[in-house]
N, C-alpha and C positions, 0 to 999 in steps of 0.2 A: 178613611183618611183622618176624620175627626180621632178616631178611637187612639189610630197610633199618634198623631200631635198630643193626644194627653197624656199616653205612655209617656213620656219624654218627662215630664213632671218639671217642677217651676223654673228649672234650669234651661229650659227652650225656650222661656219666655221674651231672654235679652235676643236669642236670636234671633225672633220674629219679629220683633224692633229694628233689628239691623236691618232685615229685609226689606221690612216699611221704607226704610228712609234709604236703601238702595233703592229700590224700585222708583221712591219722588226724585232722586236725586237722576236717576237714567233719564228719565221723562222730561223733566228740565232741560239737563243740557242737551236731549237730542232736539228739542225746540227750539236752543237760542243758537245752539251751534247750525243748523241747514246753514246753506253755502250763502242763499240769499241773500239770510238774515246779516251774515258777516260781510259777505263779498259779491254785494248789488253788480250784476253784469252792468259792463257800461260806466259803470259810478268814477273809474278812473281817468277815462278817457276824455269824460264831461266835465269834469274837474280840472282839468289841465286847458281845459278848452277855457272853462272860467279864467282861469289865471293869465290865459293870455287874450283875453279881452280886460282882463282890469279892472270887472264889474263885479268887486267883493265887499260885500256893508256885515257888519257885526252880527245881522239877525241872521244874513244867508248861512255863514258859518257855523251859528250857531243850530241854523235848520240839520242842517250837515253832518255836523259834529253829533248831533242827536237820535242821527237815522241809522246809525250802522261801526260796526268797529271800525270798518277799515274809512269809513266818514270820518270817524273822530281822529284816526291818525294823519289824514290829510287835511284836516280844518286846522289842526294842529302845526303843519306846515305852513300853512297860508296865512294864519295868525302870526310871525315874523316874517313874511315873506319878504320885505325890504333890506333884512338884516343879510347880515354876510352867511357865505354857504357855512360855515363851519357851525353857525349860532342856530343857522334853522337843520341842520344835521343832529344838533345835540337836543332842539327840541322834536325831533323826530326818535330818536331815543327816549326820551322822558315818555313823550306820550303811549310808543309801543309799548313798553316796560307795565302800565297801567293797563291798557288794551290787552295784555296777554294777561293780566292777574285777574280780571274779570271775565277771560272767556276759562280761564280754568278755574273757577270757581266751583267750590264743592270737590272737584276730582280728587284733593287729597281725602274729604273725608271718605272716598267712595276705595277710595287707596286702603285706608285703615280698616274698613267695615269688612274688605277680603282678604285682611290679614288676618282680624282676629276672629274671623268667622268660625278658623277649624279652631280655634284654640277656645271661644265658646261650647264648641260640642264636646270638643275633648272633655273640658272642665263640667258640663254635665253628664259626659259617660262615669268618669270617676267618683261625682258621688253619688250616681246611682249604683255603681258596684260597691259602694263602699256600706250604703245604706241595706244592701243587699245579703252581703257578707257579718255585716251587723246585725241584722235579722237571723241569719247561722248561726253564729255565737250564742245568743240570746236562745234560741230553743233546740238545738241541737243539731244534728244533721239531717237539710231538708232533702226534698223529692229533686234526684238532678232534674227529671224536667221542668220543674219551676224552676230552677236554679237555670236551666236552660233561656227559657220563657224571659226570667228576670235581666240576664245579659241580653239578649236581644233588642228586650226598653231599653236600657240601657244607651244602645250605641245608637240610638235613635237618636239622639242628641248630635253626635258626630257626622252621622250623614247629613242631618239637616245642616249643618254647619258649611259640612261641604257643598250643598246646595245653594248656599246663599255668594259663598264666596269664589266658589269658578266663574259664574255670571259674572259676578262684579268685578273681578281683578281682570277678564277678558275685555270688558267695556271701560271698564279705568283706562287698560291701553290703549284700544280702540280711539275714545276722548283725548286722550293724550298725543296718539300720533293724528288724530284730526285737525288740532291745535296748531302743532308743529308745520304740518301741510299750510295751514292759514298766515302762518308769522311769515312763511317762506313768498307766497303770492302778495300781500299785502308791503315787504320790505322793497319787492321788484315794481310794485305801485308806486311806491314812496319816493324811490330813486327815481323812478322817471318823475316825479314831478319837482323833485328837486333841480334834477337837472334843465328843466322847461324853468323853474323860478331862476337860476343862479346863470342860465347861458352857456353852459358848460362845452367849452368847444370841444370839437371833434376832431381828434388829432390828425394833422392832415400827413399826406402819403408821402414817401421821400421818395425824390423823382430818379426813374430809375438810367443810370449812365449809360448814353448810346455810342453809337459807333464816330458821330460826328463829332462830337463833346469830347470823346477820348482822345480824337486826333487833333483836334484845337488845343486841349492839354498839353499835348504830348509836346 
């Protein structure tokens, strides 16, 4: 494996790069993304429970706010929680907005790394056939099977490329639709606890006309 990574010659080098930092980059977010870490079971429920005892002091929230995304998107409610629905709505926006640009962090670089991953091999197959064909010219016509032998290095460059970047662009999505699944549980947290802070009544049922009430109409 050694032998064929040096075939590839200094033009594989960026690619092994990319892979370093996909591989730190995968290992990261599958650490900070677990469900836990984002979305503490319970964490909503207790929170609401807070809010309607009344026992909220600056450090609790800021205990809060520090333990978890979907923490910091509910301390963020409860930080205006006196103000009117609309103003602790728009701060529940501000703060998702932020909570989401931090749990996708890195993913675009992990987005780019499997774009240009084939377009690195490509760009090392081509100067190795180029260097190859230039060595042709230069002494004449060689033996096809080194000429064979020589293409093979060659597109070693391209596979590796594509090695790097099928992984990555499959876990780019993967992180990406994980994200999306979290913004969706954490918005339905959010709402319930706005509606527990703002009183939000519950439309009540329109009473259905019976046979008595028609005939008193009538």
């Amino acid at each position: 494996m050694l032998e064929i990574l040096m075939a590839g010659g200094w033009a594989l080098a960026p690619i092994l790069i990319c892979s370093a930092v996909a591989l730190a980059i995968v290992l990261e977010r599958w650490w900070s993304l677990r469900r836990k870490a984002v979305l503490p079971d319970g964490l909503g429920e207790e929170v609401r429970k807070w809010a309607r005892s009344g026992q909220l002091d600056p450090a609790h929230l800021e205990a809060l706010a520090a333990g978890s995304p979907l923490g910091e998107l509910l301390a963020g409610a409860l930080a205006v929680r006196n103000r009117p629905r609309e103003q602790i709505k728009e701060r529940i926006e501000d703060t998702g907005r932020h909570v989401v640009h931090r749990m996708e962090r890195y993913l675009n670089t992990l987005g780019t790394i499997a774009l240009i991953g084939p377009l690195l091999g490509l760009l090392g197959t081509v100067i190795g056939l180029i260097r190859m064909f230039m060595q042709v010219m230069a002494g004449g016509m060689a033996d096809p099977t080194k000429m064979a032998g020589g293409i093979g290095e060659a597109l070693i460059c391209t596979a590796m490329g594509l090695v790097v970047a099928i992984p990555a662009y499959v876990l780019h999505r993967y992180f990406r639709s994980k994200v999306a699944g979290y913004c969706v549980d954490m918005e339905k947290q959010a709402t319930a606890l706005l509606d527990d802070l703002t009183g939000a009544p519950v439309p009540a049922a329109r009473p259905r006309r019976t046979a008595t009430t028609a005939a008193t109409g009538a």
